[in-house]
C-alpha positions as CSV (number, residue, x, y, z in Angstrom):
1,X,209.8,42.1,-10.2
2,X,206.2,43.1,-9.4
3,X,205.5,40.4,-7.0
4,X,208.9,41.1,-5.1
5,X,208.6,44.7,-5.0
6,X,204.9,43.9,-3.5
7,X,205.9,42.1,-0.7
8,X,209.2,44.2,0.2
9,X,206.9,47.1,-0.1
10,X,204.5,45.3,2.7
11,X,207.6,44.4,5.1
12,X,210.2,46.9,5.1
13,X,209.8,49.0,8.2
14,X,213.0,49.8,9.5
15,X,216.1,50.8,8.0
16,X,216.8,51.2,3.6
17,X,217.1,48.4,1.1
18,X,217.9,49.0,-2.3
19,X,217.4,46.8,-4.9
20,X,218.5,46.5,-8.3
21,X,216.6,45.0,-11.4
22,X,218.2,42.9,-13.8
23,X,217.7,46.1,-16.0
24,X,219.5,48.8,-14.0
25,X,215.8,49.9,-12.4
26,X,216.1,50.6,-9.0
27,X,213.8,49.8,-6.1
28,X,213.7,51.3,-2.4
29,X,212.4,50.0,0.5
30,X,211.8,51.2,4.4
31,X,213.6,54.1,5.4
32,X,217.3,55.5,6.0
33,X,218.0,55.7,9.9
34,X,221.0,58.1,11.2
35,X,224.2,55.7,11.7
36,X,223.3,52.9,9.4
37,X,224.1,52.0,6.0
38,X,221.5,51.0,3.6
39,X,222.0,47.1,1.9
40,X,222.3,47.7,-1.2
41,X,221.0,44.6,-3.1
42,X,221.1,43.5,-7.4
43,X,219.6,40.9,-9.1
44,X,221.6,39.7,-12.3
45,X,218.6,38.3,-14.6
46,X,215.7,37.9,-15.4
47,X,214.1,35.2,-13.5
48,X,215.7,36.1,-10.2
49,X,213.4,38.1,-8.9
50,X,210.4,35.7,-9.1
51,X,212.7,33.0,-8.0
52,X,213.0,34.8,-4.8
53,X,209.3,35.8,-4.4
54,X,207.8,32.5,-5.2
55,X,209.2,31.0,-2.0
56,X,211.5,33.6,-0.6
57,X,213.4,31.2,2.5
58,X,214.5,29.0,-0.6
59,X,214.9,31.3,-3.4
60,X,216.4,34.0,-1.6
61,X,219.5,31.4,-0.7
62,X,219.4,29.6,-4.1
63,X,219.6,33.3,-5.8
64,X,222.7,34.2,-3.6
65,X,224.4,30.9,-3.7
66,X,224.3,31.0,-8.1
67,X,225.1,34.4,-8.3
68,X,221.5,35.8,-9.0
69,X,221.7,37.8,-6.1
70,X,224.8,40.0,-5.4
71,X,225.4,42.8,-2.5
72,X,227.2,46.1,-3.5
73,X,226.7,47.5,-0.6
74,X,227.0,45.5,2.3
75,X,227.1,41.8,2.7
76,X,224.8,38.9,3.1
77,X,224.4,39.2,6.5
78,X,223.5,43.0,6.7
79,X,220.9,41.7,4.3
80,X,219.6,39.0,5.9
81,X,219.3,40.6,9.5
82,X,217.5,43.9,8.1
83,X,215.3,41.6,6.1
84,X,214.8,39.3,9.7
85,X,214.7,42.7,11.7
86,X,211.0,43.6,10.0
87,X,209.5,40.1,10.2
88,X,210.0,39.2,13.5
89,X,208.6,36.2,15.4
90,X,205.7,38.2,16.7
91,X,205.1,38.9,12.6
92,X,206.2,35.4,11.4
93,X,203.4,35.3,8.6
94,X,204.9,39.1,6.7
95,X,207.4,36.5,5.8
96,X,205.6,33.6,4.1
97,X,203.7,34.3,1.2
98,X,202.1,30.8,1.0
99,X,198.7,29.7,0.8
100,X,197.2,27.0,2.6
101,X,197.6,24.2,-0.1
102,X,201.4,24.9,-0.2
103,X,201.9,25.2,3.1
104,X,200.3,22.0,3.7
105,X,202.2,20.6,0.9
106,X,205.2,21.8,2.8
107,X,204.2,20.1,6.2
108,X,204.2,16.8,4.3
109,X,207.5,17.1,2.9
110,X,208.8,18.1,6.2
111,X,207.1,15.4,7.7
112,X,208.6,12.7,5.1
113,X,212.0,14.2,5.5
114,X,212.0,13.2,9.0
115,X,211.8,9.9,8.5
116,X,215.2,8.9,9.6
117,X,215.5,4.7,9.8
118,X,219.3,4.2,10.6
119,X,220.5,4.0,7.0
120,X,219.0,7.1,6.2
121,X,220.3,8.4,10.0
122,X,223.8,7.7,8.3
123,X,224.0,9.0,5.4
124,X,222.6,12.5,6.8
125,X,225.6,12.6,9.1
126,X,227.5,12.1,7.0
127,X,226.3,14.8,4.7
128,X,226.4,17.2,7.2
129,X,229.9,16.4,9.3
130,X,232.1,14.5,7.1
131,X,232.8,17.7,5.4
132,X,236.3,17.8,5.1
133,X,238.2,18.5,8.9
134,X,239.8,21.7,7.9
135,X,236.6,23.7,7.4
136,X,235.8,23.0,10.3
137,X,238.9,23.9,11.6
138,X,238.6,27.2,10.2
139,X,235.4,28.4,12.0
140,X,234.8,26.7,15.1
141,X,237.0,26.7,18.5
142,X,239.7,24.9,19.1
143,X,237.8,21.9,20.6
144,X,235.3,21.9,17.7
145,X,232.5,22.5,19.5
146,X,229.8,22.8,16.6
147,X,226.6,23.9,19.3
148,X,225.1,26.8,20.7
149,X,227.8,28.5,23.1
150,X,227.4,30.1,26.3
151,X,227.9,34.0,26.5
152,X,228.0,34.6,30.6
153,X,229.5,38.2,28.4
154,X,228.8,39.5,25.0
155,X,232.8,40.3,24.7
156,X,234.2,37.0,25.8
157,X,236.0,34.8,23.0
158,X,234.2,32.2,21.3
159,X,236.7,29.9,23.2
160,X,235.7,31.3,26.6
161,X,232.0,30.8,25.7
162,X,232.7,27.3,24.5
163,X,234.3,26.6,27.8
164,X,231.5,28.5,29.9
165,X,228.7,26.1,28.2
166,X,230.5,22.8,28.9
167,X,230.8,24.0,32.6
168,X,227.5,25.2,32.6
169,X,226.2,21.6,31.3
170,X,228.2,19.5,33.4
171,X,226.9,21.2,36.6
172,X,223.4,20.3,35.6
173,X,224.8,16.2,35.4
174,X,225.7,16.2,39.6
175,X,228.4,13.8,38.6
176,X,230.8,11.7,40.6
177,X,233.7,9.8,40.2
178,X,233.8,6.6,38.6
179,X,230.5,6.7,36.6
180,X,229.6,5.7,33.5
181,X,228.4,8.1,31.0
182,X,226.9,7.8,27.0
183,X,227.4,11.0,25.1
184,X,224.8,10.3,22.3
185,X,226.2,12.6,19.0
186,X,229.4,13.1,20.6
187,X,230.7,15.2,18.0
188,X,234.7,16.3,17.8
189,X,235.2,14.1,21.0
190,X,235.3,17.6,23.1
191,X,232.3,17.4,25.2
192,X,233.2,13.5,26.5
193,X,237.4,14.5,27.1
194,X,236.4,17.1,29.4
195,X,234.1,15.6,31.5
196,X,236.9,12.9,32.1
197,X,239.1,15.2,32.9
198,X,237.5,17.3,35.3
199,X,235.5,14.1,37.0
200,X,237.0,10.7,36.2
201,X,234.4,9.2,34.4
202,X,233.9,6.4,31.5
203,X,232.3,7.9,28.5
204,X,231.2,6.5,25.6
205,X,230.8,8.5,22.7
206,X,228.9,7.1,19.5
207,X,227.9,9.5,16.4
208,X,227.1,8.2,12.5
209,X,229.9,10.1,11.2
210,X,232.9,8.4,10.2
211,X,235.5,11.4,10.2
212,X,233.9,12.4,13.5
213,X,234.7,9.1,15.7
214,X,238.1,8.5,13.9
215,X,239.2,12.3,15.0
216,X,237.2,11.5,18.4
217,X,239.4,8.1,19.1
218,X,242.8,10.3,17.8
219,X,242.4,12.5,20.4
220,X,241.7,10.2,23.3
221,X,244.7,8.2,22.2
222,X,246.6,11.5,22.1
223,X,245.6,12.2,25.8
224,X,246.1,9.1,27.0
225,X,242.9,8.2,28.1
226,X,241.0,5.8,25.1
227,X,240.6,3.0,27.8
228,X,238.3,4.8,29.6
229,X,236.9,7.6,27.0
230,X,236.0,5.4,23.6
231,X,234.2,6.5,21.1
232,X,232.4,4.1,18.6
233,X,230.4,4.7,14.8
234,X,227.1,3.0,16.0
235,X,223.2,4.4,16.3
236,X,222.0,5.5,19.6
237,X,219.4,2.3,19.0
238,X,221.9,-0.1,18.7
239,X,223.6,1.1,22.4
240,X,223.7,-1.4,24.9
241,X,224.0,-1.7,29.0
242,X,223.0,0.8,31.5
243,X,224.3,4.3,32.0
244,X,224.9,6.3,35.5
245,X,224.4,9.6,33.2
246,X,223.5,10.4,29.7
247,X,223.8,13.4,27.3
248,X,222.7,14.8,24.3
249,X,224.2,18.0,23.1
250,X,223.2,19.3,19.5
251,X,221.2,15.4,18.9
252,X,217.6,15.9,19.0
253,X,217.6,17.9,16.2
254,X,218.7,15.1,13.9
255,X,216.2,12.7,15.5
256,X,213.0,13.6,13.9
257,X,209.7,13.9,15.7
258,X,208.3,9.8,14.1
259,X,211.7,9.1,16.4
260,X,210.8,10.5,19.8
261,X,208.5,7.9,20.7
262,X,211.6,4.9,20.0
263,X,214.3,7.5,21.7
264,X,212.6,8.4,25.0
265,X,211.6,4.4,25.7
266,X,215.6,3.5,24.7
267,X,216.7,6.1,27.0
268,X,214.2,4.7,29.6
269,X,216.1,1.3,29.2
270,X,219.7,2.6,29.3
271,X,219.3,5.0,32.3
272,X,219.9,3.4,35.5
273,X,217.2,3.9,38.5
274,X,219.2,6.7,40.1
275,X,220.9,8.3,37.1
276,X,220.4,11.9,35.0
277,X,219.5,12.6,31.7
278,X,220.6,15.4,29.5
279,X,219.6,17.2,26.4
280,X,220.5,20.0,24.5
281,X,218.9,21.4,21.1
282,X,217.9,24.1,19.1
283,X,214.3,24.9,19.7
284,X,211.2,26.5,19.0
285,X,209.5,28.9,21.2
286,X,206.2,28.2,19.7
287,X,204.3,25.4,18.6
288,X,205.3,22.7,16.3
289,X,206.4,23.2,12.7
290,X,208.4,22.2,9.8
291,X,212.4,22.6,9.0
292,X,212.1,24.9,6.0
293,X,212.9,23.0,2.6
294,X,216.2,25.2,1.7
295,X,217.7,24.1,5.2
296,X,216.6,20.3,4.6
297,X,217.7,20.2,1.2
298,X,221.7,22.0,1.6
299,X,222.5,21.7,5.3
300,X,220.4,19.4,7.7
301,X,218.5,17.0,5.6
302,X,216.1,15.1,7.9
303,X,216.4,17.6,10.8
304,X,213.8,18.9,12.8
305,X,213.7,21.7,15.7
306,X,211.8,20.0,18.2
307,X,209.0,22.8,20.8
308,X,209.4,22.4,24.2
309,X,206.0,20.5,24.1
310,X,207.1,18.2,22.0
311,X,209.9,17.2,23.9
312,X,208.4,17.4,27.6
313,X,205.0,15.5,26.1
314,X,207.3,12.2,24.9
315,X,209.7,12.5,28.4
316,X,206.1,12.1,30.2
317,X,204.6,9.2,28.2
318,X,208.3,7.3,28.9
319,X,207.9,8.2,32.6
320,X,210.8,10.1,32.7
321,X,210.9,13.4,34.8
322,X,211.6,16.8,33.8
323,X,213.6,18.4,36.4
324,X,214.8,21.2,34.8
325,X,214.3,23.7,31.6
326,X,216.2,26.2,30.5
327,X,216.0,28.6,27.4
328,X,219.3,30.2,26.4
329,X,218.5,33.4,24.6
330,X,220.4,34.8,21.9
331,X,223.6,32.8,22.6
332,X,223.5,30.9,19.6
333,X,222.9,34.2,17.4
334,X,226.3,35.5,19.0
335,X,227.4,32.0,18.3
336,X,227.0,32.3,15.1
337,X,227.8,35.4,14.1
338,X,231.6,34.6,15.5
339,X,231.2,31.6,13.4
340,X,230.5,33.5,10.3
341,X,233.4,36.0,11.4
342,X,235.8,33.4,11.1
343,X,234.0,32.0,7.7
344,X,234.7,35.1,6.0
345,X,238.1,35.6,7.4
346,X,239.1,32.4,5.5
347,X,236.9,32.9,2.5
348,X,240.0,32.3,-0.1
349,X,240.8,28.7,1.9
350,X,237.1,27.8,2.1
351,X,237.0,28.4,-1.9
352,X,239.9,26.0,-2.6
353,X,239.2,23.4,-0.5
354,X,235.4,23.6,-2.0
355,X,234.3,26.4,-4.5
356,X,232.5,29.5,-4.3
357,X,229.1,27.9,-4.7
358,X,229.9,26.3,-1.5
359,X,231.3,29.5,0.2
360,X,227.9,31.5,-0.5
361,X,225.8,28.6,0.9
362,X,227.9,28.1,4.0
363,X,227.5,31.7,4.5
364,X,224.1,32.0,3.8
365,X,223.1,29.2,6.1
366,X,225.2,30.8,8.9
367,X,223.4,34.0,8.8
368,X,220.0,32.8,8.3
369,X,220.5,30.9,11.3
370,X,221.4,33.7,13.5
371,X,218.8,35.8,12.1
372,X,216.8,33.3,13.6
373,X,218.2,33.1,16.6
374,X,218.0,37.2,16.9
375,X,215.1,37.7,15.6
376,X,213.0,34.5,14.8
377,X,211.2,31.9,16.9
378,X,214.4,30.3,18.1
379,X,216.2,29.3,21.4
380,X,217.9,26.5,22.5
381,X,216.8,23.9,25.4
382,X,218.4,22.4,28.1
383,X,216.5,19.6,29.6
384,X,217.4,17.6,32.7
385,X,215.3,14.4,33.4
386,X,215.2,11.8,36.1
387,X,213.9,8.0,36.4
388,X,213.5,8.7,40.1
389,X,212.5,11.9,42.0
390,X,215.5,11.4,44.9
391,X,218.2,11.5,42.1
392,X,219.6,15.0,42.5
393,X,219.7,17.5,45.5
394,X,216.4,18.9,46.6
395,X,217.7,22.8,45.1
396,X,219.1,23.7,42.3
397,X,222.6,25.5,44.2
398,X,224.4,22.6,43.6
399,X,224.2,23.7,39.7
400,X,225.8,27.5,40.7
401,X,227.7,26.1,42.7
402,X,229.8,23.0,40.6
403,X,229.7,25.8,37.5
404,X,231.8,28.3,39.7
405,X,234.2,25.9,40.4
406,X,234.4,24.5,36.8
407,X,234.9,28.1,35.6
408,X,237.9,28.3,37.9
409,X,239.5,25.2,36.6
410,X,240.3,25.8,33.2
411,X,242.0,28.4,31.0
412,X,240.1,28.9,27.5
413,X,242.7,28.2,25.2
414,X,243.6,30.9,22.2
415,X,242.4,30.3,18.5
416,X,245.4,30.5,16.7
417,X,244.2,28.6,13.4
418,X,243.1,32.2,12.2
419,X,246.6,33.1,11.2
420,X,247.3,29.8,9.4
């Protein structure tokens, strides 16, 4: 416990944790604030503690996920954030003990890890969306959308927010009717079905998940619409033709940075002259760095969370033009936090359909995600980019105005799966 006790000791600023040894000795941390409740944390043998120290992003998750770790008071999120709350991005390093040899050990793996040649491309997909359809069901809005929402309010319904960030995307794309769009990771089938309904376009959808294009192609048949929205199991590389626009929502993340160089020149190829580009992705507001191995290993193996550098230095090596950037700020952390709402609220159905092992690691990779969307180095980027410089209006009104209108259009429509 010395070790973990050490380093709490060094970070806790703000607000009271109170830990529990595997012996009934117990440990406090920070300070207790007027209004707030301290965590109140235990540790169920002997080894968890050092577990946790060693390499706290891992063990702290493993040590929940087996039990090692269990909250009397409070819950893994109060844990997680007041743990987030006093290593903030400004103060990244309070939170990794590592020396230099492991870190660089670490970089490596990372490194390796995003090696992603198509069978590899596949079977992470898989791992990662051919879960089974009602947990996602169970969390998410009613068109699944499994990205970063847009929060024009802080009170709106994750269903309204969904809503707000397709409009918000689509008035970036300056589309008309009649053209022909390639949704690259095209999820649920969501994102593609409403931009043929609100501007009569072809889209092609493809994704490496099988569940995904299956549900995808069940709900363009239910609308009506399959021969012109079609979604299809094949990797991005393997697209064909040219496209009038194409988007990326929630894809570059599963690319890996050894991939840019290959996905920037194919996009080169498939955008026509005149057309528009779109990406967005979870990003970093610093410099490059790893996916952390707990992450990798449980939820997103082969992932990567690209800088803006990284991203804008590839685009300008392919010749393609960055016309617009755009960091949404703490939208995914509300996001997610409505996402874990909804996790907990069906904890009893997410234990049948998996077990509890699984419960404790969805919520733990929930939380430690917003907590680094709150308080950590992340934000999500949208990215517009252009072959040609004449492709899109000379301001950027068009955007305010084509969202307005979009926002107009369509109701949100109520998640009722909560009371199933």
């Amino acid at each position: 416990m010395w070790l973990l006790d050490k380093m709490l000791r060094k970070l806790m600023k703000k607000g009271e944790l109170i830990v529990v040894d595997h012996d009934g000795k117990e440990y406090r941390y920070g300070r207790a604030e007027p209004g707030r409740k301290p965590v109140r944390a235990r540790l169920t043998d002997r080894g968890a503690a050092f577990h946790i120290a060693k390499d706290p992003r891992v063990g702290a998750g493993e040590a929940y996920m087996d039990g090692r770790l269990v909250l009397d008071e409070g819950d893994i999120r109060d844990l997680v954030l007041l743990i987030r709350e006093n290593a903030p991005w400004e103060k990244e390093g309070r939170l990794n003990p590592k020396g230099p040899v492991r870190k660089g050990l670490s970089h490596i793996a990372g490194r390796l890890d995003q090696i992603n040649w198509k069978s590899r491309s596949r079977r992470n997909a898989e791992h990662t969306y051919n879960l089974t359809r009602r947990l996602y069901e169970l969390f998410l809005d009613e068109d699944r959308q499994y990205t970063c929402a847009y929060y024009t309010d802080t009170s709106n319904s994750l269903e309204k927010a969904q809503l707000d960030k397709k409009a918000h995307i689509a008035a970036k794309l300056n589309l008309k009717p009649g053209m022909k769009v390639l949704d690259i990771g095209c999820g649920w089938g969501g994102w593609a079905l409403y931009l043929h309904r609100h501007y009569d376009v072809d889209v092609l959808g493809v994704a490496l998940a099988p569940d995904q294009i299956e549900f995808s192609n069940e709900r363009a048949r239910e609308a009506g619409v399959s021969d012109r929205v079609k979604f299809e199991l094949c990797d991005y590389r393997d697209v064909e033709g040219q496209f009038d626009r194409i988007t990326s929502v929630g894809l570059i993340e599963h690319l890996g940075t050894p991939h840019y160089p290959g996905f920037y020149a194919h996009m080169h190829r498939l955008l026509k002259d005149d057309g528009v580009m779109f990406s967005h992705c979870c990003g970093r507001m610093g410099a490059p760095g790893t996916t952390d191995k707990w992450t990798r290993k449980y939820i997103f193996p082969g992932g990567y969370i690209p800088s803006l550098s990284e991203l804008v230095t590839e685009a300008e090596k392919h010749r393609l033009v960055v016309t617009d950037v755009e960091a949404l700020r703490f939208h995914y952390a509300h996001t997610l936090e409505e996402w874990y709402r909804r996790t907990v609220a069906h904890r009893e159905e997410i234990v049948a359909l998996y077990d509890e092992r699984f419960y404790r690691m969805w919520e733990f990779y929930l939380v430690g995600a917003e907590a680094a969307f709150r308080y950590g180095g992340m934000v999500n980027w949208q990215l517009q980019y252009v072959k040609r410089r004449d492709a899109l209006p000379m301001t950027r009104d068009y955007m305010y105005e084509e969202e307005r209108r979009l926002r107009e259009a369509e109701e949100p429509p109520q998640w009722h799966l909560a009371a199933e």
